[in-house]
C-alpha positions as CSV (number, residue, x, y, z in Angstrom):
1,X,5.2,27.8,-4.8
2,X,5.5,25.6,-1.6
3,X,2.2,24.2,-0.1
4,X,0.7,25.7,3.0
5,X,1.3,23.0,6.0
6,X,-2.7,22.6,7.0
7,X,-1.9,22.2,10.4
8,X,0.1,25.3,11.1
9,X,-2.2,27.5,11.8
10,X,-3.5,25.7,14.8
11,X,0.1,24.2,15.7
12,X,1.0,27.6,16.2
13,X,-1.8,28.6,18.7
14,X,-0.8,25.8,20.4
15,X,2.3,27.2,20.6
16,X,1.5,30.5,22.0
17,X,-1.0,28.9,24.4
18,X,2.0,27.0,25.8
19,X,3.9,30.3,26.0
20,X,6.1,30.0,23.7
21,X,7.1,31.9,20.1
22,X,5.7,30.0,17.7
23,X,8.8,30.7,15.5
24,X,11.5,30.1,18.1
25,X,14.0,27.7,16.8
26,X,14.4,23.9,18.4
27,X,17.3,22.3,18.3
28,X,17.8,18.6,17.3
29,X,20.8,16.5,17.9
30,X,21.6,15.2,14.7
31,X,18.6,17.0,13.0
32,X,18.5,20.2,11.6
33,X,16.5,22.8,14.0
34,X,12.9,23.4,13.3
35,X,10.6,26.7,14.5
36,X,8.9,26.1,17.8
37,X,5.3,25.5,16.2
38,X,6.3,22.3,14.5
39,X,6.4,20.5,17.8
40,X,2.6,20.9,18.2
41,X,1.8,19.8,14.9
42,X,1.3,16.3,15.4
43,X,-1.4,17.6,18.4
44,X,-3.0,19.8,15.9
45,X,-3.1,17.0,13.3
46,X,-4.7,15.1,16.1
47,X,-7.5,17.5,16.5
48,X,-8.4,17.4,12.9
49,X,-8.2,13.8,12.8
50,X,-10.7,13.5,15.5
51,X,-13.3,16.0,14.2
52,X,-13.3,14.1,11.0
53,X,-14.0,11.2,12.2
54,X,-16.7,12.6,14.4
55,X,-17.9,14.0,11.0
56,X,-17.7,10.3,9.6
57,X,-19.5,8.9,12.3
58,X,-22.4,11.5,12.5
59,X,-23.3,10.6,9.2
60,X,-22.8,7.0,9.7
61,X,-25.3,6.7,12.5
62,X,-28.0,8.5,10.4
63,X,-27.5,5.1,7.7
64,X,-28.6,2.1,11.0
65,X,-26.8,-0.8,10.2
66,X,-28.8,-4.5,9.7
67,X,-28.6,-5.5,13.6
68,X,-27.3,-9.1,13.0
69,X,-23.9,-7.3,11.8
70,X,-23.6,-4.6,14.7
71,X,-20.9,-4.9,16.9
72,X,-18.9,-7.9,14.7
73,X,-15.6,-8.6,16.6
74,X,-12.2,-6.4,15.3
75,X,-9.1,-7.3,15.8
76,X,-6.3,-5.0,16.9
77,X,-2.9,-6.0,16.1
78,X,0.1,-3.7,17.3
79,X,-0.2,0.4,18.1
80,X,-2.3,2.8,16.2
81,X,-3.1,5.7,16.2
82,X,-6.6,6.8,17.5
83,X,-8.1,8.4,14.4
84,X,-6.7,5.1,12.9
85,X,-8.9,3.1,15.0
86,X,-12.3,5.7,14.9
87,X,-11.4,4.9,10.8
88,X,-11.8,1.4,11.4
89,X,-14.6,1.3,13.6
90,X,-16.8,3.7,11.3
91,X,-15.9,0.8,8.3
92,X,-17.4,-1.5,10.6
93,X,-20.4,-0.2,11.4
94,X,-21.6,0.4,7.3
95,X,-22.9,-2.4,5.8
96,X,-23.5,-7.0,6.6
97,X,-20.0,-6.9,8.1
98,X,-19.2,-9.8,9.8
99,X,-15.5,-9.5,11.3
100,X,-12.6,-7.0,10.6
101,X,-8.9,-6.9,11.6
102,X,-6.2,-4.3,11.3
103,X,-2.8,-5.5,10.6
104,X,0.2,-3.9,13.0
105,X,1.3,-1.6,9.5
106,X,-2.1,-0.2,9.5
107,X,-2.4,3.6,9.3
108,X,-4.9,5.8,8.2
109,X,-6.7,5.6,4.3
110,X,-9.1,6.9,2.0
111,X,-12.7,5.8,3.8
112,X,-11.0,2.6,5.3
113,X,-7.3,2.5,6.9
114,X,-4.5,1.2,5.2
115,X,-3.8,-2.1,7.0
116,X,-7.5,-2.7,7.4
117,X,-9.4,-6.1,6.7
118,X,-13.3,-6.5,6.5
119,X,-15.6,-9.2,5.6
120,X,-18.5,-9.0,4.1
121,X,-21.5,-11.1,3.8
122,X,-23.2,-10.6,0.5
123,X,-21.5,-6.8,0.0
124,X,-18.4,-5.7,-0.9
125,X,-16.7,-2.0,-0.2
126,X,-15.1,0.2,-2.8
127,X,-14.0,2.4,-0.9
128,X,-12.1,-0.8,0.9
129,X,-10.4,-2.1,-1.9
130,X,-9.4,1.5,-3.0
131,X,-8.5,3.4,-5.6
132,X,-5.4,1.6,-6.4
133,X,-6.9,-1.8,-7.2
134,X,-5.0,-5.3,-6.8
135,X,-1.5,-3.2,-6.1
136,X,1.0,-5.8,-5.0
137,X,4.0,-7.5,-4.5
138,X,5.8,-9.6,-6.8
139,X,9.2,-11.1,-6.1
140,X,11.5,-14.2,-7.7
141,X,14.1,-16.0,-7.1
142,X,17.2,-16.3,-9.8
143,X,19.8,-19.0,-9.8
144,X,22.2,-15.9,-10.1
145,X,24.5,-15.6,-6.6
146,X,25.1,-12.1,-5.7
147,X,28.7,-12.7,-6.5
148,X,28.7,-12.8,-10.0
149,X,26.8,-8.8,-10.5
150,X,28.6,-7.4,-7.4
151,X,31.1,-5.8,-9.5
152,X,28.0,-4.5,-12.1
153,X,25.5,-3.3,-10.0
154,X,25.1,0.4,-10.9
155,X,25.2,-0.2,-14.1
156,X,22.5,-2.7,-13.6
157,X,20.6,0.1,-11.9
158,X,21.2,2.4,-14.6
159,X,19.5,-0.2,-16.8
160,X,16.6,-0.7,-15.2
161,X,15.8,2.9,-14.6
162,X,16.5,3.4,-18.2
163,X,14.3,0.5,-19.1
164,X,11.0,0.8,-16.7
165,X,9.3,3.7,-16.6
166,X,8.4,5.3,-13.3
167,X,6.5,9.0,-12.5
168,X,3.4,10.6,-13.2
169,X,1.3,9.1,-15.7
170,X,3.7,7.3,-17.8
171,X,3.5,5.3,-21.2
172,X,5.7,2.2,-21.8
173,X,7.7,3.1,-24.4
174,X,8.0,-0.7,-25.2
175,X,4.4,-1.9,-26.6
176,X,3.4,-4.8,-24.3
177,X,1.1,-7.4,-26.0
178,X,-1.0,-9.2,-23.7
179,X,-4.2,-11.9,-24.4
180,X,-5.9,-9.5,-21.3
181,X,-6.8,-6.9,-24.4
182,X,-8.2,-9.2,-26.6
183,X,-10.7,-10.1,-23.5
184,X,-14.0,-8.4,-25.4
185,X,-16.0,-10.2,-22.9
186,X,-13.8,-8.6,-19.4
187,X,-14.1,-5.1,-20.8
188,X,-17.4,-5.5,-21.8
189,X,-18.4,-6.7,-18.1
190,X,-16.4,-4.3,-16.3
191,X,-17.3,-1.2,-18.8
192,X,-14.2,0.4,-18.9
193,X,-13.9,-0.8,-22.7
194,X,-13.3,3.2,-23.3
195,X,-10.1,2.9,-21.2
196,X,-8.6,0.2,-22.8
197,X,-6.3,1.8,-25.4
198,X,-4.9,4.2,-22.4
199,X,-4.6,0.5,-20.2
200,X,-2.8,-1.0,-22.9
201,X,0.0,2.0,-23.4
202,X,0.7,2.1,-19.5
203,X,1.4,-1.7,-18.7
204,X,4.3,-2.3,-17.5
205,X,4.8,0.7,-15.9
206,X,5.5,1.1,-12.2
207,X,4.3,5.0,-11.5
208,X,5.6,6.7,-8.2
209,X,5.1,6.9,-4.7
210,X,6.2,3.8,-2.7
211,X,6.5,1.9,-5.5
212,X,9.7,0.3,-6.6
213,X,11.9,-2.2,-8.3
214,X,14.5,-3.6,-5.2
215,X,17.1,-6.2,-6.5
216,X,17.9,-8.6,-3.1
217,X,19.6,-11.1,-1.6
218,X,18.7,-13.8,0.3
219,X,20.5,-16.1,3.0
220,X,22.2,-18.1,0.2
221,X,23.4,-15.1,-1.7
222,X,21.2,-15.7,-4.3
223,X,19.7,-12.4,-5.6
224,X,15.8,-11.7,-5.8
225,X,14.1,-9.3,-7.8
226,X,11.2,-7.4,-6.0
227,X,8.3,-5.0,-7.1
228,X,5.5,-3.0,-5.7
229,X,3.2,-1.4,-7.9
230,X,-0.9,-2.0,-8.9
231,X,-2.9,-1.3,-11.5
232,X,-2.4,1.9,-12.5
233,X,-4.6,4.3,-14.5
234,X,-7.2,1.7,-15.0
235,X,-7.9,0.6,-11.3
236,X,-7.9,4.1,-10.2
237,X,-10.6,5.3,-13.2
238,X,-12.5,2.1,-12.3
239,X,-12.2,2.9,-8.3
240,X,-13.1,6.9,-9.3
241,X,-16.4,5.8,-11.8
242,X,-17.8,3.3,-9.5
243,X,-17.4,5.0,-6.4
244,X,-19.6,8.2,-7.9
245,X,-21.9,5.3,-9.5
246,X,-22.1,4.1,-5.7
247,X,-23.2,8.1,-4.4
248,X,-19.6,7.5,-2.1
249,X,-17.3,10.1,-1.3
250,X,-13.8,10.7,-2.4
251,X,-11.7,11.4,1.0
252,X,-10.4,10.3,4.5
253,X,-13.3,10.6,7.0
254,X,-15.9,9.7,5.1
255,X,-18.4,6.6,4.8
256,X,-17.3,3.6,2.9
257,X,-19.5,2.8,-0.2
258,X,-20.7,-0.9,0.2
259,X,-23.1,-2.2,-2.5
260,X,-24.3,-5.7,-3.2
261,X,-22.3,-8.5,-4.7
262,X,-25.7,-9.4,-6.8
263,X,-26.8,-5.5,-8.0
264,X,-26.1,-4.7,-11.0
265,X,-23.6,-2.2,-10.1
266,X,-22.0,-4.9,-8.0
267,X,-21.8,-7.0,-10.3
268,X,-19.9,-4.5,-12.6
269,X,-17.7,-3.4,-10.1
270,X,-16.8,-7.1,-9.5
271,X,-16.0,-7.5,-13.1
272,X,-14.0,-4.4,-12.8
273,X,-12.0,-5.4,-10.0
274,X,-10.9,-8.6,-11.5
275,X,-9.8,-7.1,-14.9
276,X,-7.9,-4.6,-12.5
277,X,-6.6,-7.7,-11.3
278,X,-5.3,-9.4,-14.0
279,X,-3.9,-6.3,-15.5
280,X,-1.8,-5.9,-12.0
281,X,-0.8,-9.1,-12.3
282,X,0.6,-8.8,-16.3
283,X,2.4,-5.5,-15.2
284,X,4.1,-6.7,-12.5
285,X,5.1,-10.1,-14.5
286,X,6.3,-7.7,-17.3
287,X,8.3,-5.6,-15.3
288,X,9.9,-8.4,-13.3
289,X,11.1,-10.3,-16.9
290,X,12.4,-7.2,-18.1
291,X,14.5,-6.4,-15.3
292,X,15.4,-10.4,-15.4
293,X,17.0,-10.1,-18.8
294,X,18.8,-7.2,-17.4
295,X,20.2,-8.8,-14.7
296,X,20.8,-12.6,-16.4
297,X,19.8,-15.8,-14.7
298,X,16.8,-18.3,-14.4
299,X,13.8,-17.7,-12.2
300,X,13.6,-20.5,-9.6
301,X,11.1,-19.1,-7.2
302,X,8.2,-16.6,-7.8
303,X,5.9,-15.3,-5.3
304,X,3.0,-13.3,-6.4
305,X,0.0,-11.5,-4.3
306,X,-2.0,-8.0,-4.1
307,X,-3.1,-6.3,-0.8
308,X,-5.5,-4.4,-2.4
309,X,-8.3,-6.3,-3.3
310,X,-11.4,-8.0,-2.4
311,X,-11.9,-11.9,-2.5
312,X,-14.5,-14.1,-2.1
313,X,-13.6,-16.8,0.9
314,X,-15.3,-18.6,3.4
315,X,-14.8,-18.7,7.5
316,X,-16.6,-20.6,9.6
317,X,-18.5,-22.0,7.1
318,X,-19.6,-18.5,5.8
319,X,-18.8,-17.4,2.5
320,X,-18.1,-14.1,2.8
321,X,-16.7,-11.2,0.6
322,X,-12.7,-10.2,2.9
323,X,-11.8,-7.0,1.6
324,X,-7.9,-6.0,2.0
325,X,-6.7,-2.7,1.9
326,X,-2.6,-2.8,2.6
327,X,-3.1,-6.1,3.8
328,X,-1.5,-9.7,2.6
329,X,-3.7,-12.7,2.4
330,X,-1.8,-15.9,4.3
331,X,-4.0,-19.1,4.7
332,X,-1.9,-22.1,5.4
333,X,0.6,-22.7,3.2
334,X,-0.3,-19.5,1.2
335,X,3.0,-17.5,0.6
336,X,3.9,-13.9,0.4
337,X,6.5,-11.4,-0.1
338,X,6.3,-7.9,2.1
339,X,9.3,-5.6,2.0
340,X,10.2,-3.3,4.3
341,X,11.1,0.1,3.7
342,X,14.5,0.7,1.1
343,X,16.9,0.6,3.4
344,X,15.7,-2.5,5.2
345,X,15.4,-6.5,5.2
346,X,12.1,-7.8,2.6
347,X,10.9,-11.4,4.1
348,X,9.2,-14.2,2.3
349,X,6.4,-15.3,4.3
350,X,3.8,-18.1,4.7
351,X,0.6,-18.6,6.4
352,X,0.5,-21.0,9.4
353,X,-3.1,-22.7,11.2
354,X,-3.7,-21.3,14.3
355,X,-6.7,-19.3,17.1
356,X,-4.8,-16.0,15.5
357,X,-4.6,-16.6,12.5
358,X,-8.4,-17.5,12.0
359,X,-9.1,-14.3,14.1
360,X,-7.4,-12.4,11.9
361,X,-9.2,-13.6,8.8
362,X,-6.0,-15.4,7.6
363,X,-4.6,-11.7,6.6
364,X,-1.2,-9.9,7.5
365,X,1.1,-7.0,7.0
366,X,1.6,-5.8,3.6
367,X,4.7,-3.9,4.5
368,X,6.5,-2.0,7.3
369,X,3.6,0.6,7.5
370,X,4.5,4.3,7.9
371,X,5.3,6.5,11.2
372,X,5.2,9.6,9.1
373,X,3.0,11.2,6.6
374,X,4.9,12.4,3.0
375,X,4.6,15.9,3.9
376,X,6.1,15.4,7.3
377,X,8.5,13.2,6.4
378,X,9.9,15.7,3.8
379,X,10.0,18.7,6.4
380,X,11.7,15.8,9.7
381,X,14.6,14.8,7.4
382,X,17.6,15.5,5.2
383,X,18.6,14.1,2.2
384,X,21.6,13.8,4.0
385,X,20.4,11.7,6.3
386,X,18.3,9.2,4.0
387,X,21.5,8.8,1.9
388,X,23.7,8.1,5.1
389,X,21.0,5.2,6.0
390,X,21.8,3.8,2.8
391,X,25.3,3.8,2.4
392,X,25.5,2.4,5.5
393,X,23.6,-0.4,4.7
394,X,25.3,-0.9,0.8
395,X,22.2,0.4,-1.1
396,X,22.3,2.1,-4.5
397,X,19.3,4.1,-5.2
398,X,18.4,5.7,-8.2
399,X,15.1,8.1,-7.4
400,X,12.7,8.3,-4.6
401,X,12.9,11.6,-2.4
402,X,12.4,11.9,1.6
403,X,8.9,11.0,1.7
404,X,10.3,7.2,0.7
405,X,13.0,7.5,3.5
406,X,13.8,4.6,5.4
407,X,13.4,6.6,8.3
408,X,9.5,7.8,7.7
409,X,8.6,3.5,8.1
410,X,8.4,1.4,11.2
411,X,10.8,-1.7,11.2
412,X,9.5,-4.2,9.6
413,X,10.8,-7.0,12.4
414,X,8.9,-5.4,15.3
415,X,5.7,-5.0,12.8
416,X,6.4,-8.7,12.0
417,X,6.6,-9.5,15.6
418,X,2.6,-8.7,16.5
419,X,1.6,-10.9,13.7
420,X,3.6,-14.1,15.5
421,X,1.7,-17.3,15.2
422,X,-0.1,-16.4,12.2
423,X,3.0,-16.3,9.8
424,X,6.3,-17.8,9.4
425,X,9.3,-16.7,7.8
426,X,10.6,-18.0,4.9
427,X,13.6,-15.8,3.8
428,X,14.8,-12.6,4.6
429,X,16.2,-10.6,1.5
430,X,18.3,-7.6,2.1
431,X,18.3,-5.1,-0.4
432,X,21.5,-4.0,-2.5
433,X,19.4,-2.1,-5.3
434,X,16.6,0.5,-5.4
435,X,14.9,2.2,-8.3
436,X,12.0,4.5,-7.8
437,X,9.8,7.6,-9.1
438,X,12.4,10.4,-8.9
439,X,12.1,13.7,-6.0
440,X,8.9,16.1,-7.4
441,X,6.4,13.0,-9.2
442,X,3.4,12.7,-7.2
443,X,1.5,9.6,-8.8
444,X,-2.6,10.7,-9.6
445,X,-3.2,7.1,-9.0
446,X,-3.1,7.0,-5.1
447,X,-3.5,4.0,-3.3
């Protein structure tokens, strides 16, 4: 049974209050037509936005922050959305916060908006790091030119779609043996030691949602492998258990859950993060050697990060706890790799000095940053369409349905553009290969 659209209702009162039938067809060039209401959904959407921030904000005041942290400078890069920035600036007025930043991909999140960037002095936020801990991006480099698998790659695809396992709450059905699970001392820190058997079946698997296996090329023709996923089952139990420990709330306008780095349940949720961490990082090395042996070649390159995560730094002589939601850490010289949507260029960055970048707590983008919800994105275009965007840019895609479109994401160039000064790039990698979650898997372990 299809889901009710929680905004019709109202989009269609807006409708009639505009005097028009709420289920009048509109025509769109190019588009198929929609009914009449659907045009005031994105006001109506507005409206609930707004009361829930109000909602978030109500309760916030009633919680008076330290006054040596109120009014700590934000900094705005690109266009967002209003409810967007209320998000932020409710995050910034909980706990010792000390700066914040959202990146131009930012969009709205659980408690704290995707994109967003706080630091802390002494605290940490849950609900910033997220439910999906330490999801990243992994990519390297092969000494394999493009030439040499042109004539192979669906089959390739077909391998590595056979090979990894994406969707819903997955197993791998290859056993991964790691030194992480015989780490008595990690589990016993974190106190997930009862999810370890479940963390130990699931490594190496990517889940769904935006997250993806791309095979690239860069300037040279050399071809790139590329992955996004996190953590999985365990960062998300983790996120779920310490968040209720932490009396926060599970849901988009609602306060974040800050405790202190030297409680006791700080200190477990520290210990928690950094085994999701680790495990993030063994998935995503797993998955990339697998679909190395697939392909053939030698690794030359590898650039590793997460955007999910919080780490402890210091700025301007502070040491200070910068939590990243969607965002990519890039200090001087620090590299990273941020892809656009699947139909669009991935770049190799690297942090650069500079007023900016200290402003913007050394962080930047994590990707192109969406223009469109799932839901929305599903009812705007056609799998027509999404297929036609590909094709004409020579990608093979095996999976994904219309909430990945290409068309549902900003470009990544112009979201690139507001970060100028802070970052440089390094490479651009055009995608020739795309494996995702298939149409109808909804991933439990939301980011």
């Amino acid at each position: 049974m299809a889901r009710t659209d929680p905004y019709q209702a109202r989009a269609r009162e807006l409708a009639r209050e505009a005097g028009l039938d709420p289920d009048g067809r509109i025509e769109r060039p190019g588009q198929r037509s929609m009914p009449a209401w659907c045009t005031f959904r994105e006001a109506a959407r507005a409206e609930r936005m707004r009361r829930g921030a109000d909602a978030a904000a109500n309760a916030i005041a009633l919680q008076p922050q330290p006054a040596a942290f109120r009014s700590s400078p934000l900094e705005v890069l690109g266009q967002h959305e209003e409810a967007t920035l209320a998000q932020m600036r409710n995050c910034m007025a909980v706990g010792n916060v000390v700066g914040g930043v959202i990146c131009a991909d930012g969009h709205l999140g659980y408690a704290q908006p995707v994109g967003g960037v706080i630091a802390y002095e002494g605290q940490i936020s849950i609900s910033g790091v997220g439910f999906d801990i330490a999801c990243g991006n992994m990519a390297v480099r092969l000494d394999t030119p493009y030439a040499a698998i042109a004539d192979r790659v669906g089959p390739i695809l077909k391998d590595i779609a056979r090979t990894i396992s994406f969707g819903v709450g997955r197993t791998n059905e290859e056993r991964v043996e790691h030194a992480l699970f015989d780490d008595a001392d990690a589990w016993r820190k974190s106190d997930m030691g009862s999810y370890r058997q479940k963390a130990a079946a699931q490594l190496g698997t990517v889940g769904s949602g935006n997250h993806y296996v791309d095979l690239m090329r860069d300037e040279k023709n050399f071809v790139w492998i590329g992955v996004h996923f996190g953590s999985r089952g365990l960062g998300h139990t983790s996120a779920t258990r310490y968040l209720k420990a932490a009396g926060g709330k599970d849901g988009m306008h609602v306060p974040p859950a800050v405790i202190d780095e030297a409680s006791e349940l700080g200190h477990r949720y520290i210990a928690a993060m950094e085994l999701a961490g680790r495990y993030a990082y063994a998935g995503r090395e797993w998955v990339v050697e697998r679909v190395r042996r697939i392909v053939g070649g030698v690794v030359t390159d590898t650039v590793h990060n997460h955007h999910n995560y919080a780490w402890r730094e210091t700025h301007n002589g502070r040491a200070l706890w910068v939590v990243r939601k969607g965002a990519t850490p890039a200090f001087p010289g620090q590299r990273g790799f941020v892809g656009g949507s699947m139909g669009d260029d991935a770049v190799i960055i690297e942090g650069v000095d500079s007023a900016q970048a200290r402003k913007s707590l050394y962080s930047t983008i994590h990707g192109a940053g969406r223009l469109f919800g799932r839901n929305e994105a599903k009812r705007r275009f056609t799998r027509a369409q999404m297929e036609g965007w590909l094709k004409e840019r020579a990608v093979a895609l095996i999976g994904a349905d219309l909430d990945e479109s290409p068309m549902a994401y900003r470009r990544l160039p112009e979201v690139l553009a507001h970060h100028a000064g802070t970052v440089k790039v390094l490479h651009r990698l055009r995608p020739f290969a795309v494996a995702m979650a298939g149409a109808g898997e909804v991933d439990p372990f939301k980011d």
